[in-house]
C-alpha positions as CSV (number, residue, x, y, z in Angstrom):
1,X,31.5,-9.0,-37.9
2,X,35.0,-10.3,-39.1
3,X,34.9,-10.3,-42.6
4,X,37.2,-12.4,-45.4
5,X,36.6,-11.6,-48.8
6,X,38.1,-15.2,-49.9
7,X,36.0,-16.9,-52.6
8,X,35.2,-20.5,-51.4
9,X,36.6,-23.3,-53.6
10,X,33.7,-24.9,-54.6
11,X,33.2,-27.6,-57.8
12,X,30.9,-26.2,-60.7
13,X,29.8,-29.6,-61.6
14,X,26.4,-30.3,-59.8
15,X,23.3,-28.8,-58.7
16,X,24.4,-27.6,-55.6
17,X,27.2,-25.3,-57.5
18,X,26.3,-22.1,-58.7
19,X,24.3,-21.0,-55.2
20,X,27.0,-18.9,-53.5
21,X,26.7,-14.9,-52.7
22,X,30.0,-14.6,-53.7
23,X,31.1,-13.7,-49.8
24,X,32.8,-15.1,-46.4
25,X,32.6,-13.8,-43.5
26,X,34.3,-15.5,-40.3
27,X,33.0,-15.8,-37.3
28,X,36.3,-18.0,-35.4
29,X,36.8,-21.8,-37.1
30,X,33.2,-21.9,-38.4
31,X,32.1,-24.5,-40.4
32,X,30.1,-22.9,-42.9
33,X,27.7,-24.0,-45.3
34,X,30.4,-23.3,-48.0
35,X,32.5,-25.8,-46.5
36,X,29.9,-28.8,-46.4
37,X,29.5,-28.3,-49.9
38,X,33.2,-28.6,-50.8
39,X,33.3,-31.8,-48.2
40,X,30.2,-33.0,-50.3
41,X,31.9,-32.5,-53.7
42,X,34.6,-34.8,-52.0
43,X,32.1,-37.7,-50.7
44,X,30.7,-37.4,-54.5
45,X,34.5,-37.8,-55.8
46,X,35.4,-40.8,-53.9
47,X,32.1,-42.9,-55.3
48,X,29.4,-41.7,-52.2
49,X,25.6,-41.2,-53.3
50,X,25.2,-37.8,-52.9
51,X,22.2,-35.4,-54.1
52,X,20.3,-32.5,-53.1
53,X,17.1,-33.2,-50.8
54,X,15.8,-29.7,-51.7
55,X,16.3,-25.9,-51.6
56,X,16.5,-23.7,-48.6
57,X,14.2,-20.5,-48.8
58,X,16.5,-18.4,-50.1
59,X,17.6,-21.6,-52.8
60,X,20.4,-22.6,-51.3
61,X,20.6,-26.7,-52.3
62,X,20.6,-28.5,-49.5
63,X,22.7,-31.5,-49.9
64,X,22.6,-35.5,-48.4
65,X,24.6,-38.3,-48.6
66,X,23.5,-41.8,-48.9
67,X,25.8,-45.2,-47.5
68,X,24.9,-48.3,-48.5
69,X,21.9,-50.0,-49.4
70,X,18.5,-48.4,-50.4
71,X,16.4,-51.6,-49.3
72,X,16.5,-53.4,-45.6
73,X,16.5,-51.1,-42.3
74,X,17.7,-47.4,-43.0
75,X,18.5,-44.5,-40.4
76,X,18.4,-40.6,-41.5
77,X,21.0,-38.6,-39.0
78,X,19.9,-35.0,-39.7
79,X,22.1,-31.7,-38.4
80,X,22.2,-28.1,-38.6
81,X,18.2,-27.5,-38.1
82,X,19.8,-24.1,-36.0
83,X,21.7,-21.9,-37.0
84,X,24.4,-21.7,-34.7
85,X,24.4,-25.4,-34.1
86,X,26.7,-25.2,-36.8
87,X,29.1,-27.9,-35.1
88,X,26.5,-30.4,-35.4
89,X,27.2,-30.2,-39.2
90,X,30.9,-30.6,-38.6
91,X,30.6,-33.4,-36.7
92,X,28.2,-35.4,-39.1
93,X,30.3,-34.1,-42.2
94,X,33.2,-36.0,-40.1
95,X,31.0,-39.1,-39.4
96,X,30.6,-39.1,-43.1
97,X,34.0,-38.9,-44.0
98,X,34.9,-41.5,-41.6
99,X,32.4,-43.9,-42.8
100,X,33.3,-43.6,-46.5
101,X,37.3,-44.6,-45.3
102,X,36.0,-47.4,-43.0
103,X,33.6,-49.0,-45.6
104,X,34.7,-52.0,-45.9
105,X,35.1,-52.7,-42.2
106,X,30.6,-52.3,-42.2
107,X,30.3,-53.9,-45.7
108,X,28.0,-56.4,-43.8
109,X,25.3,-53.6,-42.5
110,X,25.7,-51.6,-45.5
111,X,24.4,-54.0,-47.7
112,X,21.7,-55.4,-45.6
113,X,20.7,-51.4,-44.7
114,X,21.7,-47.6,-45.5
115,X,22.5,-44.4,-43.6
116,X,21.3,-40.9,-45.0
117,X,23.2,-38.2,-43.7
118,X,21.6,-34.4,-44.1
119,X,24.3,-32.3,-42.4
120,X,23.0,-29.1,-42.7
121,X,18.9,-28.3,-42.7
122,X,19.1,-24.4,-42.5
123,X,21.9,-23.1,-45.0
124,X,20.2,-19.9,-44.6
125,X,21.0,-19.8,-41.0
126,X,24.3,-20.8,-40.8
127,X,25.4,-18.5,-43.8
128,X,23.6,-15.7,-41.0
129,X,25.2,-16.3,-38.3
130,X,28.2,-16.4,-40.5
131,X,28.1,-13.8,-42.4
132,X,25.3,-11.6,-41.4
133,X,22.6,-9.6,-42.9
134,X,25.1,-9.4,-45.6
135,X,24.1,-12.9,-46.9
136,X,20.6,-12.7,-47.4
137,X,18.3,-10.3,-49.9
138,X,18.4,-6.4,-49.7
139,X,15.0,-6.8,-48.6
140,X,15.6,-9.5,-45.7
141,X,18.7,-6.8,-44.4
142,X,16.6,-4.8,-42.4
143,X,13.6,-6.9,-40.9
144,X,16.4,-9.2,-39.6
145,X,18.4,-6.9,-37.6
146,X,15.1,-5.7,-36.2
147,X,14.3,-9.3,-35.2
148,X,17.9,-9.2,-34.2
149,X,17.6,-6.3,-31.3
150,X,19.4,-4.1,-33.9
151,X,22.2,-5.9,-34.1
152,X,24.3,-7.5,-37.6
153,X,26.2,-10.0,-35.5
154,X,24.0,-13.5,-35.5
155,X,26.0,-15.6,-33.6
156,X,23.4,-16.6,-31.4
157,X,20.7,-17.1,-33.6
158,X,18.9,-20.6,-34.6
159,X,16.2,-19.7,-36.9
160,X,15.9,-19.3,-40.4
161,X,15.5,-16.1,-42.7
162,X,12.0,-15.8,-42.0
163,X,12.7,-16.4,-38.0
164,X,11.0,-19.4,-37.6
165,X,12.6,-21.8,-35.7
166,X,12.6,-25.0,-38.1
167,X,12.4,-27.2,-35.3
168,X,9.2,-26.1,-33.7
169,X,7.6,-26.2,-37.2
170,X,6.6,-30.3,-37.6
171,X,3.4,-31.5,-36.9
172,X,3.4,-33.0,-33.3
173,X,1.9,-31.3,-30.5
174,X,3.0,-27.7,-32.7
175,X,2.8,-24.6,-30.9
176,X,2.3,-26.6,-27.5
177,X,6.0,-26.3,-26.5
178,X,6.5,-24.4,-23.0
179,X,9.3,-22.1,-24.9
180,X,7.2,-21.6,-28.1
181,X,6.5,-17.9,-29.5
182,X,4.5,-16.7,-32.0
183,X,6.1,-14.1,-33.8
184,X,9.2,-14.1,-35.8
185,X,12.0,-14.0,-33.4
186,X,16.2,-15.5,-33.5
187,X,14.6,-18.6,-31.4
188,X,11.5,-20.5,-30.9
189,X,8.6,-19.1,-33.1
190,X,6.7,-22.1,-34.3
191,X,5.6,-20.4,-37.6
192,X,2.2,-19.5,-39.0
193,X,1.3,-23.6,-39.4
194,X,3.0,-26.6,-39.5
195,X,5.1,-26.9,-42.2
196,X,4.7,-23.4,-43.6
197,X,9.1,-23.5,-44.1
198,X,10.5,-25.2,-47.3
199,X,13.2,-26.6,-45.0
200,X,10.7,-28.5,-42.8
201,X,8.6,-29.5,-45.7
202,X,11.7,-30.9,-48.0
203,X,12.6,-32.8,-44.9
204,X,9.3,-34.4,-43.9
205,X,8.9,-35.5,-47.5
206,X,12.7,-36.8,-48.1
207,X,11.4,-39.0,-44.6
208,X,8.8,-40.1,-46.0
209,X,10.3,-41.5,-48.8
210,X,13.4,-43.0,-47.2
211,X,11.2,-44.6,-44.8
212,X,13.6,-45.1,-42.2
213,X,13.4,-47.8,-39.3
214,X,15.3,-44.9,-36.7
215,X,16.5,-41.4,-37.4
216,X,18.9,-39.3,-35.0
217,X,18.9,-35.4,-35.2
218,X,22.1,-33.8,-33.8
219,X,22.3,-30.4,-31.8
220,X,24.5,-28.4,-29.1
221,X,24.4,-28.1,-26.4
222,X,24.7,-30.2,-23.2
223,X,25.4,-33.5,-23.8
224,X,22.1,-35.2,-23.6
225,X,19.7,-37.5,-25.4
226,X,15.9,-37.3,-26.1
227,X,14.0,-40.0,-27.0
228,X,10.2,-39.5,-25.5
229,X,7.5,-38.1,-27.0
230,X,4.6,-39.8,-25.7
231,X,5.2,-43.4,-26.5
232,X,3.5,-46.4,-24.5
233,X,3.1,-49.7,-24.2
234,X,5.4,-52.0,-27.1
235,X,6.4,-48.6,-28.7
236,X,7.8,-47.0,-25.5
237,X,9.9,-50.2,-24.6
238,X,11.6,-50.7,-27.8
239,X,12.4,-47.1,-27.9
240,X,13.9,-47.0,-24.4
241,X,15.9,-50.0,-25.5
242,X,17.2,-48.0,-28.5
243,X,18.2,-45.1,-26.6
244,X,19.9,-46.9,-24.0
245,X,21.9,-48.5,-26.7
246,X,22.3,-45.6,-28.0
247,X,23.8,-44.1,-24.9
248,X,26.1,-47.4,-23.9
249,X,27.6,-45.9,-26.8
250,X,28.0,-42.0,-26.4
251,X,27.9,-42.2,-22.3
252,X,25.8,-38.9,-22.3
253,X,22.8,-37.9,-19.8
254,X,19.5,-39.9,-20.9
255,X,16.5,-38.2,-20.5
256,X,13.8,-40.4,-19.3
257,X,11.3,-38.3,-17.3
258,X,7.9,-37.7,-18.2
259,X,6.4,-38.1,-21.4
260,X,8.4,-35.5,-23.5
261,X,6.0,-33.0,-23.8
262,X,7.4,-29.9,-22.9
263,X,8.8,-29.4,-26.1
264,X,7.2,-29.8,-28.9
265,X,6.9,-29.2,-32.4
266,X,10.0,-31.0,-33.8
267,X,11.5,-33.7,-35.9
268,X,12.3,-36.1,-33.5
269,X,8.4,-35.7,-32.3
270,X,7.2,-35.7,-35.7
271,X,8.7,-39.1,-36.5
272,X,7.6,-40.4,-32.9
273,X,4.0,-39.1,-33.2
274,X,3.1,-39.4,-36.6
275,X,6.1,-42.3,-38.0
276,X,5.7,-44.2,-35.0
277,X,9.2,-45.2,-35.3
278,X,12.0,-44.3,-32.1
279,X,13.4,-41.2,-32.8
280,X,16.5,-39.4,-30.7
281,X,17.8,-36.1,-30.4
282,X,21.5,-36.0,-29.0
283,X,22.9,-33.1,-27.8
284,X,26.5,-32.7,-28.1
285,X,29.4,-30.3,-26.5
286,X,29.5,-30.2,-22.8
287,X,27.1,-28.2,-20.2
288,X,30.3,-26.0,-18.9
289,X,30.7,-24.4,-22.5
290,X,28.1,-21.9,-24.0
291,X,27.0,-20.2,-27.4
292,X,28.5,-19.4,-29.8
293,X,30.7,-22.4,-30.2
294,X,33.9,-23.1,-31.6
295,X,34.3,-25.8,-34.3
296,X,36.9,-28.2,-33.0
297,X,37.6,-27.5,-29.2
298,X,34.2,-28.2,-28.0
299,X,33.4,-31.6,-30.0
300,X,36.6,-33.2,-29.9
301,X,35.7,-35.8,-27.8
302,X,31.9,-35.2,-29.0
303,X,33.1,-37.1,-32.8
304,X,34.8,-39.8,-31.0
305,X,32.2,-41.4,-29.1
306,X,29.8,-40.5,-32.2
307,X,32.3,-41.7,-34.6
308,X,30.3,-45.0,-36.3
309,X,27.2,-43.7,-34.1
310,X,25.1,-44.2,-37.3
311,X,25.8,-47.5,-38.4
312,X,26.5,-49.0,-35.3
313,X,23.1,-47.9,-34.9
314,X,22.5,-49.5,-38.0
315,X,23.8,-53.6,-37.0
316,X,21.8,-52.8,-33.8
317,X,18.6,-52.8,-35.6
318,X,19.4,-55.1,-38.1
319,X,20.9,-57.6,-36.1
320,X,18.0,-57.0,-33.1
321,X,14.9,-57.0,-35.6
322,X,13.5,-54.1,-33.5
């Protein structure tokens, strides 16, 4: 692993100070969980609603930011559920930042509506592929470099610490998925039950409560957008007008065949299934690169066409009444 003894700056002021192993390892340009809190402490700084959604399973705080309005239509964009999707979190920290300069130019949507950004859902994961077996517990050390084929460097992994891959662990269609395992593993193990993760749970309830008219969940790679999970009839038009929307916007591959099955087990299908509301998973970075990704080569032209994504989301629903 490359390894930089550098302490992060981090502000001592909220919750999520204090939670930091005291190391920094560096895998290229990674953005690390280290750095979302710092970009968080900023948002908080310049007058942002920012708070902690809930702690990871090893504690870590993990950290949201609200725009806008807590009343009319509200979207939740989510990132980060695997670990080395850690570019997803880069991106939405960016859409955040952008947002809070371009405020006034969406002062319209953001009163009648809000936007609740959760960057990064595994901390744990993204400090491992960072850093690894380094960053978590003595105890961990060992179990997850045997998970890992013997190996300390994690780049590829998307689980958590416990190997469970957080986004095969909501309830919709869990453990159906035609990639699904069941046994800790770096991808695709579903978990003992739905929900058994903190990460998963804290998420599910934090939707609950928001309540949100549309959410979008980032990830890497390939440039694509999911929106099905078993819709019909009224439910399965208005989502398929939402994701073409959605994609008049980004210009990436919509997938529209079959009835979204084939995976299962994750957030998008949870709030599909069991929310009833639409629900999209966009992939970012091109098909031509591969994992593990660099931070700012692969997504340049990813955050432009996602720039105002969220709240241009947003107007869409408010000013459509979908």
């Amino acid at each position: 692993m490359f390894r930089n003894t550098t302490e992060p700056k981090v502000s001592h002021s909220d919750a999520i100070a204090g939670f930091f192993l005291g190391l920094a390892h560096i895998i290229g340009d990674m953005y690390t969980y280290y750095k979302l809190l710092n970009d968080v402490e900023e948002l908080s700084r310049a007058g942002i609603k920012t708070g902690v959604v809930g702690r990871s399973g090893l504690g870590r705080p993990i950290p949201y930011a609200r725009f806008g309005s807590r009343g009319g239509r509200r979207v939740i964009v989510t990132a980060g559920i695997h670990a080395r999707e850690h570019v997803s979190s880069l991106l939405v920290s960016r859409q955040m930042s952008a947002l809070a300069a371009a405020a006034d130019r969406f002062a319209a949507a953001l009163k009648s509506g809000g936007i609740y950004f959760v960057p990064m859902l595994n901390p744990d994961g993204n400090l491992l592929v960072y850093g690894g077996a380094d960053t978590v517990p003595d105890a961990l050390k060992k179990p997850l470099i045997a998970l890992n084929g013997g190996s300390d460097d994690f780049s590829l992994w998307k689980a958590d610490c416990a190997g469970v891959d957080l986004n095969t662990n909501f309830d919709a269609r869990w453990g159906t998925g035609a990639q699904n395992v069941f046994a800790p593993a770096p991808a695709n193990y579903v978990g003992t039950a739905p929900f058994d993760r903190p990460e998963t749970r804290i998420l599910r309830d934090f939707t609950l409560k928001v309540d949100p008219a549309a959410t979008i969940s980032y990830h890497a790679l390939g440039r694509e957008i999911y929106w099905r999970f078993g819709q019909s009839g009224a439910a399965l038009e208005r989502d398929r007008r939402i994701a073409e929307f959605v994609n008049a916007v980004l210009r990436y591959d919509l997938i529209d065949g079959g009835d979204g099955f084939s995976s299962a087990g994750g957030y998008k299908d949870w709030c599909v299934s069991v929310l009833k509301i639409p629900s999209l998973t966009i992939e970012l970075v091109p098909k031509n690169y591969s994992h593990p990704l660099l931070d700012d080569a692969c997504i340049a032209d990813d955050f432009v066409r996602n720039e105002f994504l969220p709240v241009r989301l947003l107007q869409y629903l408010i000013t459509t009444d979908i």
